[in-house]
PDB file of N, CA, C and O in Angstrom:
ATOM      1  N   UNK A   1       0.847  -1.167   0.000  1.00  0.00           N
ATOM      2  CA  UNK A   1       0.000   0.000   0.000  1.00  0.00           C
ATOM      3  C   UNK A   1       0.896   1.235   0.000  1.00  0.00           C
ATOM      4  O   UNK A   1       1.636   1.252   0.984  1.00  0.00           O
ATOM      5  N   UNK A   2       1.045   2.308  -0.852  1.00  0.00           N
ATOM      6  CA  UNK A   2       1.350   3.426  -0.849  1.00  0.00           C
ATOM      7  C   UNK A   2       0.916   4.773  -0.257  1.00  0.00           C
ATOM      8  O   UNK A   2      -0.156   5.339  -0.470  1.00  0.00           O
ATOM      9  N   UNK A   3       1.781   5.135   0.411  1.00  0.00           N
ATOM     10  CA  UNK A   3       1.620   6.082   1.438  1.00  0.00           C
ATOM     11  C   UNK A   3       2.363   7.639   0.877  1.00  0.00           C
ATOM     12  O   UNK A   3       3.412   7.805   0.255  1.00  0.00           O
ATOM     13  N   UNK A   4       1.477   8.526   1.317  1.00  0.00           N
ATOM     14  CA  UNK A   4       2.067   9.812   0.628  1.00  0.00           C
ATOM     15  C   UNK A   4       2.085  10.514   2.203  1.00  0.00           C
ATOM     16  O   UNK A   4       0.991  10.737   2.720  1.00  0.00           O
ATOM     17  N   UNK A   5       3.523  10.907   3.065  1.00  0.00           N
ATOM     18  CA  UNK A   5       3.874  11.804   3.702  1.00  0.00           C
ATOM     19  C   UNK A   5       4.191  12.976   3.812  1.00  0.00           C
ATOM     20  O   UNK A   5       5.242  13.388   3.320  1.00  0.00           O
ATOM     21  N   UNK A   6       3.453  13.667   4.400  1.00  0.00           N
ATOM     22  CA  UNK A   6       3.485  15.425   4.500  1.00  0.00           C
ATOM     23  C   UNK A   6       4.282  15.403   5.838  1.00  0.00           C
ATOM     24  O   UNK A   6       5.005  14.552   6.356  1.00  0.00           O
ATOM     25  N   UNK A   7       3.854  16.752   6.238  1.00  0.00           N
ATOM     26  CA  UNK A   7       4.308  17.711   7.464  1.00  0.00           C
ATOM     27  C   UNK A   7       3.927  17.440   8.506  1.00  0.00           C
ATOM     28  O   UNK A   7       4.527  17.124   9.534  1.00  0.00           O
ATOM     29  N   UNK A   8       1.917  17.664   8.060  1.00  0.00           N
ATOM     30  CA  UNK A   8       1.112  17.650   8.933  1.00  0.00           C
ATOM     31  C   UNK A   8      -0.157  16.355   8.319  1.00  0.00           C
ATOM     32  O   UNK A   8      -1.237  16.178   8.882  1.00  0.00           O
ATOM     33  N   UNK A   9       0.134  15.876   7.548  1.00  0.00           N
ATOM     34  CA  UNK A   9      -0.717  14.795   6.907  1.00  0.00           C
ATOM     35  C   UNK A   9      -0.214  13.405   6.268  1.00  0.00           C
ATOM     36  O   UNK A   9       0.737  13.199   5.514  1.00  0.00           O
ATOM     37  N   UNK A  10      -1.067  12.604   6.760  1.00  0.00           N
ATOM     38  CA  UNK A  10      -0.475  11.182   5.572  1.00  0.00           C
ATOM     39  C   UNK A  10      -2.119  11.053   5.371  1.00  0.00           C
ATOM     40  O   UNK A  10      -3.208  11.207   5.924  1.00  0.00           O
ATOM     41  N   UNK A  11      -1.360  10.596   3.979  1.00  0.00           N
ATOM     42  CA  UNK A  11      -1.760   9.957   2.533  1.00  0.00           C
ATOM     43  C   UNK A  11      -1.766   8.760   2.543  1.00  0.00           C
ATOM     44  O   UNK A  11      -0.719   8.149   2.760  1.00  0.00           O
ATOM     45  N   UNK A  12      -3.390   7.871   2.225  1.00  0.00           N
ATOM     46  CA  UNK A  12      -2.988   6.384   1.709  1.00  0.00           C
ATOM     47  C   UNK A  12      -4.117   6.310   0.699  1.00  0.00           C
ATOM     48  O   UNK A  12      -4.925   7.211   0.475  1.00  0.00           O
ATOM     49  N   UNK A  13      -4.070   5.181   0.151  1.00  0.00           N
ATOM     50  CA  UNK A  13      -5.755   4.611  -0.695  1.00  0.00           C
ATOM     51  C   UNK A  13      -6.872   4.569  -0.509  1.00  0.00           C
ATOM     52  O   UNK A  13      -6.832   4.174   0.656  1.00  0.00           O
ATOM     53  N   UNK A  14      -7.749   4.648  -0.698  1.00  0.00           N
ATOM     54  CA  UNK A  14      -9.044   4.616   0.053  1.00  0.00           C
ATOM     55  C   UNK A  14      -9.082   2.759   0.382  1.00  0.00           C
ATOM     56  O   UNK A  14      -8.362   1.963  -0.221  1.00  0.00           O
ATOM     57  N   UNK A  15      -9.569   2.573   0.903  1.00  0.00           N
ATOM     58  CA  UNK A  15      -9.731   0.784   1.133  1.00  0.00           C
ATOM     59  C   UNK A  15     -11.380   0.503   0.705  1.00  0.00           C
ATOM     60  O   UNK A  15     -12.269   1.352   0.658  1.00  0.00           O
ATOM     61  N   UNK A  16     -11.463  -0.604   0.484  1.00  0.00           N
ATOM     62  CA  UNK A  16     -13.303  -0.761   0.340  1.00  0.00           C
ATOM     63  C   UNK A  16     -13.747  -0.768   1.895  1.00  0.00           C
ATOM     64  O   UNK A  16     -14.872  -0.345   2.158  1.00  0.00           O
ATOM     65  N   UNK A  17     -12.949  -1.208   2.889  1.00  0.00           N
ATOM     66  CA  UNK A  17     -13.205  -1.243   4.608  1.00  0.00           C
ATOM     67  C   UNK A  17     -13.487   0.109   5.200  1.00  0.00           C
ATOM     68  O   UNK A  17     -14.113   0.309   6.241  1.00  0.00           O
ATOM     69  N   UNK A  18     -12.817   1.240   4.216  1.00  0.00           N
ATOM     70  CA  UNK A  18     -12.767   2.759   4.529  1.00  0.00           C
ATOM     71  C   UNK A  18     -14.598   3.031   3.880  1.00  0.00           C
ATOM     72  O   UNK A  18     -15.230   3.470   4.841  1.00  0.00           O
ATOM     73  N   UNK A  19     -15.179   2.950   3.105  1.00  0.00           N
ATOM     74  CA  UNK A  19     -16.315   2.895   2.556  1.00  0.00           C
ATOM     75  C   UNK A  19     -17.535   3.420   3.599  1.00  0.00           C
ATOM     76  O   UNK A  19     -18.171   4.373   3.148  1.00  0.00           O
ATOM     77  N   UNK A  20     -17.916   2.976   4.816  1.00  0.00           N
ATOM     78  CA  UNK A  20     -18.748   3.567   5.747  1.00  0.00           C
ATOM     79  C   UNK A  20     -18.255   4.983   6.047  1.00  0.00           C
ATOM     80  O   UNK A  20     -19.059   5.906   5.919  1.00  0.00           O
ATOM     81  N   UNK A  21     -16.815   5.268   6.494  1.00  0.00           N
ATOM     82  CA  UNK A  21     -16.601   6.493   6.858  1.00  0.00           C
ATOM     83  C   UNK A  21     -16.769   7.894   5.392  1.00  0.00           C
ATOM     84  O   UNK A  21     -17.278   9.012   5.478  1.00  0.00           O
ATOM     85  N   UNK A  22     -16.216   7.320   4.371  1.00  0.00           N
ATOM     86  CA  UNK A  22     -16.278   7.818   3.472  1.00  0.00           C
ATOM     87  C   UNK A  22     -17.826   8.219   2.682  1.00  0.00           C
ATOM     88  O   UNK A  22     -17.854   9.006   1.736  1.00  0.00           O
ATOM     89  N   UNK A  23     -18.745   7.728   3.083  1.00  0.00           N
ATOM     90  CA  UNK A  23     -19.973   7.930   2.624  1.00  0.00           C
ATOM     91  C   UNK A  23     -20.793   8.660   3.652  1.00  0.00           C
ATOM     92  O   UNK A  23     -21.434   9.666   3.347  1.00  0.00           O
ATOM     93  N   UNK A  24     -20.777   8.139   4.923  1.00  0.00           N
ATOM     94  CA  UNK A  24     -20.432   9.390   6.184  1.00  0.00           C
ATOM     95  C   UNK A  24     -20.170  10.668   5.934  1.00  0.00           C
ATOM     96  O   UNK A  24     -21.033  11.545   5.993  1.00  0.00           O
ATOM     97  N   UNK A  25     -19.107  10.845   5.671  1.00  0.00           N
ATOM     98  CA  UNK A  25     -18.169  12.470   5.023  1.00  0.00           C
ATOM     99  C   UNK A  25     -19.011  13.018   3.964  1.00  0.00           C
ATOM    100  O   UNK A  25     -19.619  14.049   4.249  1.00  0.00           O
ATOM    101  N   UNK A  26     -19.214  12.360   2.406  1.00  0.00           N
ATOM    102  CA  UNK A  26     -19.574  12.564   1.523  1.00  0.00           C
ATOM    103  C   UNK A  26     -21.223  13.056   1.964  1.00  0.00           C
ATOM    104  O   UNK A  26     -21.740  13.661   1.025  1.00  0.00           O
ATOM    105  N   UNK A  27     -21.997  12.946   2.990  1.00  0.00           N
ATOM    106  CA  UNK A  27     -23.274  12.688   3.285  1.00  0.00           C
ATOM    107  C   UNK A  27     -23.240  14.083   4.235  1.00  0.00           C
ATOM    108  O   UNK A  27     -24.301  14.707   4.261  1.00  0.00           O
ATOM    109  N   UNK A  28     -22.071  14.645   5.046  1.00  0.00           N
ATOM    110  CA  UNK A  28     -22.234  15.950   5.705  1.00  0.00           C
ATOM    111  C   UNK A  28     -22.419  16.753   4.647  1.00  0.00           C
ATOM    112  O   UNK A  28     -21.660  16.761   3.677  1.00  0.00           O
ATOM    113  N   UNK A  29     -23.385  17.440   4.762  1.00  0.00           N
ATOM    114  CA  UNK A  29     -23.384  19.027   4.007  1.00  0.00           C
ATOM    115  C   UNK A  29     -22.288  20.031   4.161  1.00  0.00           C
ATOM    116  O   UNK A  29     -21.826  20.634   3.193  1.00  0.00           O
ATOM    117  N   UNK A  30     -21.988  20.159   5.059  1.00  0.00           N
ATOM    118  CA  UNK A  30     -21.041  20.913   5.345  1.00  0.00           C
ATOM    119  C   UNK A  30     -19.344  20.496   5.169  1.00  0.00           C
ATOM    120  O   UNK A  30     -18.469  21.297   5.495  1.00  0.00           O
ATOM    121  N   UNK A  31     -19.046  19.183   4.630  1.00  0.00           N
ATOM    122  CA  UNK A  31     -18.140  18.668   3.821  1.00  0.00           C
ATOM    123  C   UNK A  31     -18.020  18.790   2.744  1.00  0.00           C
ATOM    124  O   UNK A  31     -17.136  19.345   2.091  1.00  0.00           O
ATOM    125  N   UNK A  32     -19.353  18.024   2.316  1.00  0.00           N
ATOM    126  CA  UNK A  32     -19.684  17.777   0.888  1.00  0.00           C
ATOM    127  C   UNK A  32     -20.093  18.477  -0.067  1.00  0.00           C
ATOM    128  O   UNK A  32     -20.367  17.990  -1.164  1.00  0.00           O
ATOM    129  N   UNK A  33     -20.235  20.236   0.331  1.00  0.00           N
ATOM    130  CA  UNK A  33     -21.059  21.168  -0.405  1.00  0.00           C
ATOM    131  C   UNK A  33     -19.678  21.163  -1.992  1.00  0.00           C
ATOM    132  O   UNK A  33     -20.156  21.989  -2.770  1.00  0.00           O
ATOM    133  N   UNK A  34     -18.541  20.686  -2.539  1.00  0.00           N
ATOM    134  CA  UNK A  34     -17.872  20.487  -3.300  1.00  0.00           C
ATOM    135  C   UNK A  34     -18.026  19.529  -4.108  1.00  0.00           C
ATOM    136  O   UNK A  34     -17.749  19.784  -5.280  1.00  0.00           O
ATOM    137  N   UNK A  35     -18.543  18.027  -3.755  1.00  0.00           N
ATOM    138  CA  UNK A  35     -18.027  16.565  -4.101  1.00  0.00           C
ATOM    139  C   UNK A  35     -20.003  16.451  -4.625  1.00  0.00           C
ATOM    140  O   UNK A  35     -21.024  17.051  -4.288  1.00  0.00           O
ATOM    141  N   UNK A  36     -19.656  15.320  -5.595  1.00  0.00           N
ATOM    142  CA  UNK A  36     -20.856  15.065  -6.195  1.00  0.00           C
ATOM    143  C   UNK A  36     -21.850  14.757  -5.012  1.00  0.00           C
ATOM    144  O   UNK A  36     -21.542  14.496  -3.850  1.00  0.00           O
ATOM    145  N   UNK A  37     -23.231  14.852  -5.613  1.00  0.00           N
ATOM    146  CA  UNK A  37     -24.396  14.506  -4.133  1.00  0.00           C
ATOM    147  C   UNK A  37     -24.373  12.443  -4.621  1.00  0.00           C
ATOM    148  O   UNK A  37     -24.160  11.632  -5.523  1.00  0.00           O
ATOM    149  N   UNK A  38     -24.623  12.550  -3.723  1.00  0.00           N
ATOM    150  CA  UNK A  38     -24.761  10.886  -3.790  1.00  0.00           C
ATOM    151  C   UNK A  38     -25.508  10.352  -2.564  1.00  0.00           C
ATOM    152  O   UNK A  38     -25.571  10.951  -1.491  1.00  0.00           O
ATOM    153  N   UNK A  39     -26.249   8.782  -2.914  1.00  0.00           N
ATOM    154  CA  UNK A  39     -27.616   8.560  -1.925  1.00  0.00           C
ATOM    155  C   UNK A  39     -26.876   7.810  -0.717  1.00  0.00           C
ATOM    156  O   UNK A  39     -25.678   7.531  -0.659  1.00  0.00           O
ATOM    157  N   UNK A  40     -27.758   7.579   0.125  1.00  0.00           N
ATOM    158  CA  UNK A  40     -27.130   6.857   1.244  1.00  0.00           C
ATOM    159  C   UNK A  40     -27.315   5.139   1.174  1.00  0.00           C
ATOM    160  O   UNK A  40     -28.344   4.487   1.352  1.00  0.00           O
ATOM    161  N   UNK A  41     -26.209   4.757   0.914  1.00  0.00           N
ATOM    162  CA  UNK A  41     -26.037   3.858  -0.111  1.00  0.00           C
ATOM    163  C   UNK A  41     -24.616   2.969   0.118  1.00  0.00           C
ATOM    164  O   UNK A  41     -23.752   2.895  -0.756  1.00  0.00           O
ATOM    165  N   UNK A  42     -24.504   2.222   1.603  1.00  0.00           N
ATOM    166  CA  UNK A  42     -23.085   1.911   1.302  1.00  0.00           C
ATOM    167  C   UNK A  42     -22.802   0.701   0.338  1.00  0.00           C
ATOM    168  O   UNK A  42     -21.619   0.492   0.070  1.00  0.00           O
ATOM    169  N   UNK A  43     -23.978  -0.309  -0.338  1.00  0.00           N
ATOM    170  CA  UNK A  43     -23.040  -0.762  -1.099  1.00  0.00           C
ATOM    171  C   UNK A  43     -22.732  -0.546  -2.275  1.00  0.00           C
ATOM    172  O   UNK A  43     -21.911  -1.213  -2.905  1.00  0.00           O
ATOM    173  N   UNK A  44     -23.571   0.740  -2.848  1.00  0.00           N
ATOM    174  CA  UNK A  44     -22.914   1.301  -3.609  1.00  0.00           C
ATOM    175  C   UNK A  44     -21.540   1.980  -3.825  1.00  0.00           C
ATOM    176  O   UNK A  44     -20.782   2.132  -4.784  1.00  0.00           O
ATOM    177  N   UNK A  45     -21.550   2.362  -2.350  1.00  0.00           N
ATOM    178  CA  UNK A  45     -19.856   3.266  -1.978  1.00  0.00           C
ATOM    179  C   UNK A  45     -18.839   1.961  -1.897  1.00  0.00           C
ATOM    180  O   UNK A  45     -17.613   2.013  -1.990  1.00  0.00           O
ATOM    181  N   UNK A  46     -19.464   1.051  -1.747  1.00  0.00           N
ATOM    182  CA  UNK A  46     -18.496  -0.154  -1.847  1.00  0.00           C
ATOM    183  C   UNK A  46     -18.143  -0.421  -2.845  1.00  0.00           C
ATOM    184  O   UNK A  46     -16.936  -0.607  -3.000  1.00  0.00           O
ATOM    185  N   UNK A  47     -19.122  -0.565  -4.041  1.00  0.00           N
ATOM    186  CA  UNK A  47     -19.205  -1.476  -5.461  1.00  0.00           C
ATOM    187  C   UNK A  47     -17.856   0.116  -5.999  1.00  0.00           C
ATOM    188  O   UNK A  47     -16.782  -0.136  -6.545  1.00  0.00           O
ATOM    189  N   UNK A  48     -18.235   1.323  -5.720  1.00  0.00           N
ATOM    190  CA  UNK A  48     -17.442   2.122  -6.402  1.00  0.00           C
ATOM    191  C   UNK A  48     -15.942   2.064  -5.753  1.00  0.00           C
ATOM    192  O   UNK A  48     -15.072   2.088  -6.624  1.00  0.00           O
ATOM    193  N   UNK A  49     -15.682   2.026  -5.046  1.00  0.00           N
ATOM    194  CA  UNK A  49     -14.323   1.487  -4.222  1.00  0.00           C
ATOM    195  C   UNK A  49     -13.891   0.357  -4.795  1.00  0.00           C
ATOM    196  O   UNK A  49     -12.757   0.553  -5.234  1.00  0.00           O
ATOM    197  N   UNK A  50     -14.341  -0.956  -5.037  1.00  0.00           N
ATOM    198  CA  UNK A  50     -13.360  -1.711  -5.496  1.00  0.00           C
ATOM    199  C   UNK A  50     -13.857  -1.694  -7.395  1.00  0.00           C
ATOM    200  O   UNK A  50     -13.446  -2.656  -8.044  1.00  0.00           O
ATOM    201  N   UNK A  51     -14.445  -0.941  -7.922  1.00  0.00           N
ATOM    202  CA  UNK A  51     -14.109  -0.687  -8.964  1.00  0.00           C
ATOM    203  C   UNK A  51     -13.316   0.238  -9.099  1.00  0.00           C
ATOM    204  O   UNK A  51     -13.275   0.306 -10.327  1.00  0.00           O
ATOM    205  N   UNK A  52     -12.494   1.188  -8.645  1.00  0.00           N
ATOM    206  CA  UNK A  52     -11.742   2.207  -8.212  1.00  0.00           C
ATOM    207  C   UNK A  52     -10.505   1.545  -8.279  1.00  0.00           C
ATOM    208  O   UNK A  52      -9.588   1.942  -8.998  1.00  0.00           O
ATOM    209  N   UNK A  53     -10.439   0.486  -7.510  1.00  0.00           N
ATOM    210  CA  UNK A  53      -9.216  -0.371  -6.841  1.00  0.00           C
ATOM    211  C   UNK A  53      -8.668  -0.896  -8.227  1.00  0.00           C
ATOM    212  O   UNK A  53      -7.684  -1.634  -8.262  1.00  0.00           O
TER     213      UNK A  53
END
């Protein structure tokens, strides 16, 4: 797994296991007012994660 190190941040892949938190995030308004709208839906956030992968 590849890791991207900053200063104040690390960087990795999204995982399909990461998928609940990530649809979580994507689902705050106040995150997400940038990132496409999308339904609440994790196995969709799944199916798109390991097609991603």
């Amino acid at each position: 797994m590849k890791f991207i190190q900053g200063k104040l941040i690390n960087l990795r892949v999204a995982q399909v296991e990461d998928a609940e938190f990530i649809l979580h995030l994507r689902l705050l308004q106040h995150k997400a007012q940038y990132l496409s709208p999308v339904k609440n839906d994790l196995v969709k956030q799944k199916a798109w994660l390991e097609g991603y992968k």
